[in-house]
C-alpha positions, 0 to 999 in steps of 0.5 A: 408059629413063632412070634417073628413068624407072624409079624415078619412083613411088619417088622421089615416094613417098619424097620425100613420106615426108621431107617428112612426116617434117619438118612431124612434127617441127616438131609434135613440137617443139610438142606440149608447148608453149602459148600464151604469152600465153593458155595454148592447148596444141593444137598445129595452133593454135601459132605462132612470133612472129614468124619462124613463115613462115620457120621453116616454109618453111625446114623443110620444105626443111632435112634432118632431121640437126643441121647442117641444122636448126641455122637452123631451132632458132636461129630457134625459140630467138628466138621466142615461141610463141603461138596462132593469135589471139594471133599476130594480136593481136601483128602488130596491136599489141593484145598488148605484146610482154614 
């Protein structure tokens, strides 16, 4: 019995407990944000224009400590954070980026 073998369910189990552990803290980061443009405060609704793919993609994947979040808070620090329907509008031109 190899070694992954053994611990498979504990690895699984705490490879899910860090990868939650990344989307909470991208949450947290925007609890006490809202939407520039139109005020919405209700976190599952925000946004970052326009690196919100990336930003996401990479945090789920970037440890937790400075070092590796170091990409992810430059890429913050460029954006805007904006609602679900205001990030539409953006992407369409409706809304002129300030």
């Amino acid at each position: 019995m190899t070694f992954y073998d053994k611990y498979k369910d504990t690895i699984k189990k705490v490879s899910k407990q860090h990868y939650n552990k990344r989307i909470i803290w991208l949450n947290e980061f925007l609890a006490p944000h809202s939407c520039m443009y139109c005020g919405e405060s209700e976190t599952m609704c925000l946004k970052f224009f326009p690196n919100d793919k990336q930003i996401r993609s990479v945090s789920k994947r970037k440890g937790l400590n400075e070092t590796s979040r170091k990409e992810i808070l430059n890429l913050m620090g460029s954006s805007k954070i904006v609602c679900s329907n205001c990030y539409i509008k953006l992407e369409n031109d409706v809304i002129d980026i300030m």
